[in-house]
N, C-alpha and C positions, 0 to 999 in steps of 0.2 A: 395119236398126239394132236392137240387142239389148236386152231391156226392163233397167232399170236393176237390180238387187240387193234386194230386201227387207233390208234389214239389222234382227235382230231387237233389240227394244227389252227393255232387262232391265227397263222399269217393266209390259210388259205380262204380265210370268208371274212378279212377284215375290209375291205371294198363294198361287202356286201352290208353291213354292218354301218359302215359310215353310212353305204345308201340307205337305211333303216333310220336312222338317226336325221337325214335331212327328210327323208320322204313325208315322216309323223314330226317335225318339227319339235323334236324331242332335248332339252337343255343338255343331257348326257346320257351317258349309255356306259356303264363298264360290266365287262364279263370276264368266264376264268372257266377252265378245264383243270382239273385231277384227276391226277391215274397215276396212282401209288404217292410215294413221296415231289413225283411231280406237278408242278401248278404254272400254268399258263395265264397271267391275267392281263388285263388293258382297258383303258377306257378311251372313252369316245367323247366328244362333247367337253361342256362347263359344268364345272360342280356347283359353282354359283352362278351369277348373271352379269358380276362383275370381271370374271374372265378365267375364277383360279380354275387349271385342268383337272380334268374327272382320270382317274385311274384306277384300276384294279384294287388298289387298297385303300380306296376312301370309303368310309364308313357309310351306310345308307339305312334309310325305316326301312324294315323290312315286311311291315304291315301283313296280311294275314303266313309271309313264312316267317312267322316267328312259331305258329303253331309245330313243326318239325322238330325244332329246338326245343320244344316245351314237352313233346311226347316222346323226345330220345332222354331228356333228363329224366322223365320218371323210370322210361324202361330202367336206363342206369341206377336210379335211384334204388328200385326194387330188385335188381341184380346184387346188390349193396345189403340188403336187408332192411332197407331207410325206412320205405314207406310197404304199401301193399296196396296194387291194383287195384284190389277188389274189394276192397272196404268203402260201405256207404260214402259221400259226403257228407249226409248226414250228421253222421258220428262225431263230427270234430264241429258242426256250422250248426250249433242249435237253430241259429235262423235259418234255417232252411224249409222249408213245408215237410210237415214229421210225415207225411204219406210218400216226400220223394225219396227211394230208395235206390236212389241212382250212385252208383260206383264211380270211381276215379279212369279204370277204364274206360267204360262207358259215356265220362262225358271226352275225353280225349279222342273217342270214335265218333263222336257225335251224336250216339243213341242215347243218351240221360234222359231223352222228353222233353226239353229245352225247344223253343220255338225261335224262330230268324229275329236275333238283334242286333242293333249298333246303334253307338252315340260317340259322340266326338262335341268336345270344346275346343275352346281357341282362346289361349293366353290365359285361361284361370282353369281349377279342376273341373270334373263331374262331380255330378255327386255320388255318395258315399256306394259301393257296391254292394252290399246290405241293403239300403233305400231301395236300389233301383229292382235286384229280385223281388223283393217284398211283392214290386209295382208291376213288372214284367218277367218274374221267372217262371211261367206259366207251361205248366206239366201237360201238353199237350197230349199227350200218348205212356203209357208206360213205359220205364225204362228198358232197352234191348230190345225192341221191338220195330223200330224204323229208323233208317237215317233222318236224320236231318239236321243240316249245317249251324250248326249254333253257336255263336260266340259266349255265352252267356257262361257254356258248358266249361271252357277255359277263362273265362273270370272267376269265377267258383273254386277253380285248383289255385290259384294264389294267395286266398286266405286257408284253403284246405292244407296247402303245402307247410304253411309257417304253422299252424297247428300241428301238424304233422312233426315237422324235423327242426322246430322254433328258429327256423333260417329264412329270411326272407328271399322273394324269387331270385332279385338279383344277384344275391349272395350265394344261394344255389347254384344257379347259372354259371356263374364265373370260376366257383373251386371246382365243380361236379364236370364240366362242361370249358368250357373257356381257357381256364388255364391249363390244363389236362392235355389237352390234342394243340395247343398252340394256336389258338384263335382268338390272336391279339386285339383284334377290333370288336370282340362282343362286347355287348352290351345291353343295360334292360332299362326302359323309362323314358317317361316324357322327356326330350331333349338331350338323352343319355347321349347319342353320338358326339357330343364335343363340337366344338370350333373347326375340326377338320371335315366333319361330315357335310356331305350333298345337300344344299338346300330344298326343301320343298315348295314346289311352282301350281299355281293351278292350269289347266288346260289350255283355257281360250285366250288368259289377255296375260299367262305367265307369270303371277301377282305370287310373291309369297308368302308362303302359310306361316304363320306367327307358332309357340310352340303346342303343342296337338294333347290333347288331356281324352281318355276314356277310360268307363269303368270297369271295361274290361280288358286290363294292357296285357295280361296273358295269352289275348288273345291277337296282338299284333305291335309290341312294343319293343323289338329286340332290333336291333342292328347290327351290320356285319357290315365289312367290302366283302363285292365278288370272291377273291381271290381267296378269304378264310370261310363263306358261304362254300365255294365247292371241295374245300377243304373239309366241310362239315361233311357233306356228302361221301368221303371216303371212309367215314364212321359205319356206314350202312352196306359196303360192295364186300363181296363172297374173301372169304379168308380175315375179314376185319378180327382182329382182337380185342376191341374196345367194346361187342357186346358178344355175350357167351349167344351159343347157337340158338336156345332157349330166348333170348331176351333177341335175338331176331326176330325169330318167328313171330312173339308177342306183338312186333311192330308193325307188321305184315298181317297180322291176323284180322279181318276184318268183324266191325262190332255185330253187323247183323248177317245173316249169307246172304252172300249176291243174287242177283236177281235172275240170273242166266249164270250159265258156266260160260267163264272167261269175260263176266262182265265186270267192272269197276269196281275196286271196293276202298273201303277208307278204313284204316288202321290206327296205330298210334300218332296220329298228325300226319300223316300222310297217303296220298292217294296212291294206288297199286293198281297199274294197270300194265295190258299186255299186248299193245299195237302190235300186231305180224307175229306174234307167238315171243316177245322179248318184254319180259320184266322192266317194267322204271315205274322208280318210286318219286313222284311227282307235287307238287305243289305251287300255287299261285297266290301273291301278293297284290290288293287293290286299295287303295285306300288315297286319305288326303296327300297330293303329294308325291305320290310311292304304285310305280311297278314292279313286280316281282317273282323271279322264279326258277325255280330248283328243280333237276332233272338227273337222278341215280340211275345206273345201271347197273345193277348186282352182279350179274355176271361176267359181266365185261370188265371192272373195276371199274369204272368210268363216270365224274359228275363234274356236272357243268350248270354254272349257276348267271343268272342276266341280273340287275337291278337298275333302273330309273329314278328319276327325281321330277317326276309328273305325273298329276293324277289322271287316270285311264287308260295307264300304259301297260297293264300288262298282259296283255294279246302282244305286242311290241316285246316285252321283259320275254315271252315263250315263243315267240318265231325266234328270237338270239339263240335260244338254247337251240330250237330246231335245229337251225343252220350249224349251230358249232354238232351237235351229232349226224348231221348227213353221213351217210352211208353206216350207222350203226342199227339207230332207230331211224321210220319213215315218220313220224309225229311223236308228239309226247299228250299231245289234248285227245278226251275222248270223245268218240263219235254222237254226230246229235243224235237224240231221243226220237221214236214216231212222233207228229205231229198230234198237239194235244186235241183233244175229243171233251165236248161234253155234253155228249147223248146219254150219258145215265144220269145227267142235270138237268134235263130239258123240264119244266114245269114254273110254279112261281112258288118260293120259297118266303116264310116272316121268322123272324128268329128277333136274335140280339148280339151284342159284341159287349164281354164285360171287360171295363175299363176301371183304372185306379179311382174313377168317379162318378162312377155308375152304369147302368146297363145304359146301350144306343142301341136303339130299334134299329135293326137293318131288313131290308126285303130284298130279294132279287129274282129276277124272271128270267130264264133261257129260253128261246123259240126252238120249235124242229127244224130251223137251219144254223143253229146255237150262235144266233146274236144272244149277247144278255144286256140286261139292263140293273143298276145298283140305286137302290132308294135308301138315304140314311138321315135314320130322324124324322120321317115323315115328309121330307124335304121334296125335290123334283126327282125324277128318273132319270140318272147318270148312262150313257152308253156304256160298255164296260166288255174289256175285250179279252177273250178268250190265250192265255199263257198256258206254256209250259213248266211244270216245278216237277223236279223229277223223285219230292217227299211228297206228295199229294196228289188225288185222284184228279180232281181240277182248280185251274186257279185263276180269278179275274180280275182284273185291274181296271181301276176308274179313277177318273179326274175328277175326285169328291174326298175331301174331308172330313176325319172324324171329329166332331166340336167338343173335343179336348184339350184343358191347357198346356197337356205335353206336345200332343201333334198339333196343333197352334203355332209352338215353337221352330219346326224343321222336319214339319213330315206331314208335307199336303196331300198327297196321294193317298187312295186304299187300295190295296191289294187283299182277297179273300182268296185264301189256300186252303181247301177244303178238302173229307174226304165223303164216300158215299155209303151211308146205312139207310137201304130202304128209302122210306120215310123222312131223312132227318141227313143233313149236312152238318159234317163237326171238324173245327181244324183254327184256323186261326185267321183274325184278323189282323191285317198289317196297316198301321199307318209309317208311310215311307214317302222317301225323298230319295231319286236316282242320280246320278248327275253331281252336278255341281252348277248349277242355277243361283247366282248369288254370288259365284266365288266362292261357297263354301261346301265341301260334302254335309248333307243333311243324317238325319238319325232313322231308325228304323224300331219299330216297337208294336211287340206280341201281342195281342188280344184273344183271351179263349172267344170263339164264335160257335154259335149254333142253330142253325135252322131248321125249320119244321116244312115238310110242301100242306101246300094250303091248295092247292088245283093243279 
């Protein structure tokens, strides 16, 4: 016979909790434990600045865990007979590049080919999601073949979905999902949470964000409060009846195999990892505004979910979760990676980065003690420092611009995430903005790049 469940109590870490909340200077805090028809929730802090309280059922962005919600509705959806996994996007998105034959799985795993993007407005749209593939949906890799985190890949499922089942996301969300399990506070869209929802703050001087527009809101446009967030989480723990045994597994199953046995893998929106030999099905929220994050325990029945209303909180949104499963799980994050190497980069490289407006010469040099250096455009020789990307062989970063009118706008940085054939470097150029420098989160946009070594 199996010892019964610890189920964590929110009155034994609410001290610790408050201390979380002054220590990062954080506007609010609310969180919630589920286990079974039980829900524990409470908040912490201001939902605004003007003093209304933050509690367990105030609505919040839920910025990138909107992705969990988005890949339990398809499982459902194709449990349903709605849709099918495994049909191209293609098929339905004649805009889409006829060579990408990347599936609906597949981009919900993050394997489509898709390279690292995001954009964000403030008080008017982006532009059209159409446009922006066109400009940045750049097939880095063949489909099923590597991880790699892409939002682009869930922009894509929200015009693929209404083609599909002529329901728009929200509308899906809310019959399929939301009203279903009683998750009165979902919601989907710019501004969806309402007049009751947590406002969003920026970090340093606590300014708030006006209302937030991208073109890829599938990829982090949903809202909950804590309390129907871990509520969501009981959709996923051992015995659930809301997805047949089959449409588990599909959720769990990771797009490409992991890298080691018992390493990390990413599923249908959600990561599957296994700290101390225990299953949690995990996920993190960052964005303008917004920390966040979801923490299942399949076999325990057990999830517990954190959300913020400040941007770069969600290291803060995943210690909460910590703490409310002490003594279940010992973390829910996973371990860092070896320290990056780029001895198989060491030489000097000439290539190019093709962008929406043409090729940019880029050059870059590694020494045998792998300093590098970034030249673009002929320009000066950038220092450029050696990172970890755990979809690429190496990746480096410099404080050089690409002299384009998109990264112009909100993405002074480069980032080169490359991998290694030989002769020849191929992988992506990143013009990016980290931070919030400005008061505003910056955008992030794909470049196919390729270099040749020249000595």
């Amino acid at each position: 016979m199996s010892e019964p469940t610890l189920v964590p109590s929110l009155d034994q870490v609410a001290d610790q909790l408050v201390a979380l909340v002054g220590e990062h200077k954080l506007p609010s805090l609310a969180v919630a434990v589920a286990h079974g028809n039980q829900v524990q929730a409470r908040g912490f802090g201001t939902a605004d600045l003007e003093g209304r309280p933050a509690t367990g059922d105030t609505p919040y962005l839920l910025a990138s865990v909107t992705k969990p919600l988005v890949g339990t509705l398809c499982a459902l959806l194709a449990q349903q007979g709605l849709i099918d996994l495994d049909e191209p996007l293609g098929d339905r998105l004649p805009w889409l590049d006829e060579k990408n034959r990347a599936t609906v799985r597949q981009a919900l795993s993050h394997t489509a080919g898709f390279g690292r993007y995001w954009d964000f407005a403030y008080g008017e749209p982006t532009p059209e999601l159409e446009y922006v593939v066109q400009r940045y949906g750049v097939q880095i890799r063949p489909p099923g073949t590597r991880f790699e985190y892409a939002n682009l890949g869930y922009g894509v499922l929200e015009p693929w979905l209404l083609a599909a089942t002529e329901q728009p996301l929200a509308e899906l969300l809310r019959r399929h999902l939301f009203e279903p399990f009683g998750l009165t506070s979902g919601a989907f869209g710019p501004g969806a949470g309402g007049p009751q929802a947590a406002v969003q703050y920026t970090a340093e001087k606590l300014l708030p964000y006006p209302t937030i527009y991208s073109s890829h809101s599938a990829a982090g446009m949903a809202w909950m409060s804590a309390a129907d967030l871990a509520r969501f989480g009981q959709l996923h723990v051992k015995g659930t009846t809301a997805l047949t045994p089959a449409s588990a597994a599909a959720v769990r199953r990771p797009g490409v195999a992991p890298a080691s046995k018992g390493a990390d893998v990413y599923g249908l929106g959600l990561n599957v990892r296994r700290p101390g030999g225990v299953e949690v099905l995990t996920h993190l929220g960052d964005m303008c505004g917004v920390g966040a994050s979801i923490a299942i325990l399949p076999e325990q029945g057990v999830s517990v979910a954190a959300v913020i209303n400040r941007t770069g909180s969600c290291l803060q949104a995943r210690t909460a979760c910590e703490l409310l499963l002490d003594g279940l799980v010992s973390r829910i994050g996973s371990d860092d990676g070896p320290p990056p190497s780029a001895v198989r980069a060491i030489g000097e490289w000439a290539g190019y980065a093709e962008t929406p407006t043409g090729r940019v010469p880029l050059r870059l040099g590694v020494t045998a003690d792998e300093a590098a250096w970034v030249e673009v455009a002929g320009g000066a020789r950038i220092p450029a420092r050696l990172e970890a990307d755990e979809s690429y062989d190496v990746m480096f970063a410099a404080d050089v611009q690409l002299p384009t009118p998109d990264a112009m706008l909100a993405s002074p940085w480069l980032e080169l995430a490359l991998d290694v054939q030989t002769d020849r470097l191929v992988g992506s150029a990143r013009a990016v903005k980290h931070g919030e420098a400005g008061d505003r989160v910056g955008n992030c946009l794909t470049h196919w790049c390729e270099l040749e070594r020249v000595q």
